[in-house]
N, C-alpha and C positions, 0 to 999 in steps of 0.2 A: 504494500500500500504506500511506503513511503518513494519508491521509486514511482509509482504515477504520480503520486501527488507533484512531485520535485518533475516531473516530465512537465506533465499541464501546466508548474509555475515559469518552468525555465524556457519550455522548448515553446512548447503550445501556444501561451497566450501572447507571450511578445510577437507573434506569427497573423493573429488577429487584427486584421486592419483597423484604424482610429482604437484602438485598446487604450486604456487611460486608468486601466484598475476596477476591481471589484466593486458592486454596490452595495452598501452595508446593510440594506434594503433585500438582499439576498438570503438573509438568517432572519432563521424563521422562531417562533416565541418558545419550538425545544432545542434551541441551536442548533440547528442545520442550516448548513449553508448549501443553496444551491445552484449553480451555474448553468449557465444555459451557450453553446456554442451552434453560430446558423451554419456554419460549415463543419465536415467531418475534414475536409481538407487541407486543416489547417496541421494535420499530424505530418509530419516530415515521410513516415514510412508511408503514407497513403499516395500514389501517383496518380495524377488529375488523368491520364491517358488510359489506364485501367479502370477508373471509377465510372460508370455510366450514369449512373443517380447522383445528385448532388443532396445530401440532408444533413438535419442538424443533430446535437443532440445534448442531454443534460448529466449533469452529475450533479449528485446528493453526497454532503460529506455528513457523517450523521460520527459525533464524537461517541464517546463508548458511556460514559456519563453525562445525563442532559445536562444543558447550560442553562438557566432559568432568568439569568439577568442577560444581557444586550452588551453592555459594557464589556463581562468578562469572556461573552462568545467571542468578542471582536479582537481582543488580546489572546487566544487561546488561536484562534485564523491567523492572526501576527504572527504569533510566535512558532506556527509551521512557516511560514510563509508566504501565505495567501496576500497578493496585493489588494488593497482597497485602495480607491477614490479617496480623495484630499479633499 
């Protein structure tokens, strides 16, 4: 888990065009965070020449103990790495 997670923050999302960080508006009131991507093609191993569909898709990071405050989801996303919006 922690090699996707560290794919998505490193590889992935900087690949996403206008990308400017996560919305903190993305965790939800049991701390999950969810992301949402409109392309699958933004994965480097995905070749746009082999792909004949183009679609999107989401991920749910759901911690192992919920997070009940907002505050402390948003520092526990920090502190793996998850970019947020300024």
């Amino acid at each position: 888990m922690d090699s996707l997670i560290s794919k998505i923050v490193h590889v992935t999302l900087p690949r996403v065009r206008d990308f400017r960080g996560i919305d903190q508006g993305a965790i939800d009131k049991s701390g999950n965070l969810n992301v949402g991507l409109k392309e699958h093609l933004v994965f480097p191993e995905i070749s746009p020449e082999h792909s004949k569909v183009n679609f999107g898709m989401q991920f749910t990071l759901v911690p192992k103990n919920p997070i009940k405050d907002m505050k402390a989801a948003v520092e526990f996303y920090k502190k793996i790495g998850i970019p947020f919006k300024k």
